[in-house]
C-alpha positions in Angstrom: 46.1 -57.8 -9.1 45.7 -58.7 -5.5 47.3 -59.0 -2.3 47.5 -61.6 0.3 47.8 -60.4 3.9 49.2 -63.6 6.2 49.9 -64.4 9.8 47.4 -61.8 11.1 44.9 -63.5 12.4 43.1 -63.8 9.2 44.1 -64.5 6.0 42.0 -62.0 3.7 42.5 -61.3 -0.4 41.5 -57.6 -1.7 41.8 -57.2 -5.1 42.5 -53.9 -5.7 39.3 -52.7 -7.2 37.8 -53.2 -3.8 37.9 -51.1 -1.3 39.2 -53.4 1.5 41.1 -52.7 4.7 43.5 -49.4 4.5 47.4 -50.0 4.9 46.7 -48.2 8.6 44.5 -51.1 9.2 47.0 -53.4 8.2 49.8 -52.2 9.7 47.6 -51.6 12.8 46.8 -55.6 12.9 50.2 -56.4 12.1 51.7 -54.4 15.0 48.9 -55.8 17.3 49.7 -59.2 16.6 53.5 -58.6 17.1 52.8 -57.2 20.6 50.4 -60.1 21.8 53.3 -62.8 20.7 56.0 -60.2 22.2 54.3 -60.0 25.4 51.9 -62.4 25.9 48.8 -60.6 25.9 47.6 -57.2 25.8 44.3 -56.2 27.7 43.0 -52.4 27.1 40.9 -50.4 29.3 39.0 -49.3 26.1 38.6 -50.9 22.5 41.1 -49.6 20.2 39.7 -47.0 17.8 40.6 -45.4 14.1 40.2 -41.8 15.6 42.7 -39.9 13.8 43.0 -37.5 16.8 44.1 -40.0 19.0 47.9 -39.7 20.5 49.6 -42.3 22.3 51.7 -41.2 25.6 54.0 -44.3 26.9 56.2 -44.1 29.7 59.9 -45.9 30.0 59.4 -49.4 31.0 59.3 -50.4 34.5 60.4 -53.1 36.9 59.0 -53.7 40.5 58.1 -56.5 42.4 54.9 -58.1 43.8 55.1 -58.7 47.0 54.6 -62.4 47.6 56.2 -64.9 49.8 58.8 -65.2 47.3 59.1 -62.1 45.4 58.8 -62.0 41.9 60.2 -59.5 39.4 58.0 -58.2 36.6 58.5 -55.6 33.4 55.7 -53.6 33.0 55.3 -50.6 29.8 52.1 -48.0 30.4 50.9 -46.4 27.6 47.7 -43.7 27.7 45.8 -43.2 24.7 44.3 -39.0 24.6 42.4 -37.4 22.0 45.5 -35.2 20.3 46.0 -31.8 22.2 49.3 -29.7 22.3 48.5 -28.2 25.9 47.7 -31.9 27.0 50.5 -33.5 25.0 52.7 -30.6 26.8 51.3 -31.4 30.2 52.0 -35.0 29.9 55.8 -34.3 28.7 56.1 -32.3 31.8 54.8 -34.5 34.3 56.5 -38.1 33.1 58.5 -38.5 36.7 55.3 -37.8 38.4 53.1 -40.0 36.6 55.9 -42.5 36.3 55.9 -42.0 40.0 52.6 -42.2 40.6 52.8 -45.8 38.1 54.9 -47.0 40.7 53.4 -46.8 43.6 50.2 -48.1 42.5 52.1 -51.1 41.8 54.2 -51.4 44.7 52.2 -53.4 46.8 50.8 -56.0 44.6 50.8 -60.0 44.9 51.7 -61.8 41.4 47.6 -62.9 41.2 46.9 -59.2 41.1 49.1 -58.8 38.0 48.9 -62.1 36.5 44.9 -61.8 35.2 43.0 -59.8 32.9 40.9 -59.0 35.4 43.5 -57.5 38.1 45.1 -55.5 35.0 42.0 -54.0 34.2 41.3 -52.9 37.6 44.9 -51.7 37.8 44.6 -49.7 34.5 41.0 -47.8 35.7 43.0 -46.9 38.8 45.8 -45.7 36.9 43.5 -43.7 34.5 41.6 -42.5 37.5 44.8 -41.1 39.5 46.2 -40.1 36.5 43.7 -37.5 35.4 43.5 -36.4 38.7 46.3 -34.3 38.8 45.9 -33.4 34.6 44.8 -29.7 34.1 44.6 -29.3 30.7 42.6 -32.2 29.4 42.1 -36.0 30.2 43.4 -39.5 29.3 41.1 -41.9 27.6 42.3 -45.0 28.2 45.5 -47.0 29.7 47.2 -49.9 27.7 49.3 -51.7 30.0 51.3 -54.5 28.9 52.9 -57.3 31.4 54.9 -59.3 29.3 55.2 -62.1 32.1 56.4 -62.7 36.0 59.5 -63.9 36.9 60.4 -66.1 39.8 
């Protein structure tokens, strides 16, 4: 008996004697793979690890915009990836306004270039990470996702 996994990336067969990718993996290439069509592309400040410690923290989306010319409106979703910690976990829960805030302004005065690379997110995301745990007291963020799913004229 064997299984067929299709429309990841890869097409791969595990029988089921073999010990081939976990359903985690799966579902974690699966879900990838949905949010790179859904949004265009995703770029992350660090590589994505199996940690099972690892929490995800997302904020509410957010909509701003750059300030060109001709101003162009763009969604943007923040997510920050911690190693799994009640107090910090707490912390986070109890700050969203500010860091949602904070978010904001650190995107308020950007031109659409700035948000339209790989290179400008990534900037944007250390920044974010850096300000961020800044004003954390009971632990720190490892990495930011943020996903841009595109810029409207």
């Amino acid at each position: 008996m064997a299984f067929v996994l299709s429309g990841c990336g890869t097409e791969t067969e595990d029988p089921v004697t073999d010990q081939g990718p976990t359903l985690n993996d799966l579902l974690e290439r699966i879900n990838q793979k949905y949010e790179e069509a859904f949004y265009g592309y995703e770029v992350r400040s660090a590589k994505k690890t199996s940690q099972k410690n690892e929490v995800r923290f997302e904020l509410p989306e957010i909509r701003m915009n750059t300030v060109d010319a001709k101003p162009r409106t763009f969604r943007v979703s923040v997510a920050f990836l911690y190693q799994e910690k009640m107090e910090l976990k707490q912390e986070l829960s109890g700050r969203r306004s500010q860091i949602t805030g904070l978010v904001k302004t650190l995107l308020e005065n950007r031109h659409a270039g700035e948000i339209d690379s790989p290179e400008g997110i990534n900037k944007i995301q250390e920044e974010i990470k850096a300000h961020v745990n800044l004003i954390l007291k009971k632990g720190r963020v490892k990495s930011v996702i943020i996903k841009i799913p595109g810029i409207r004229k």
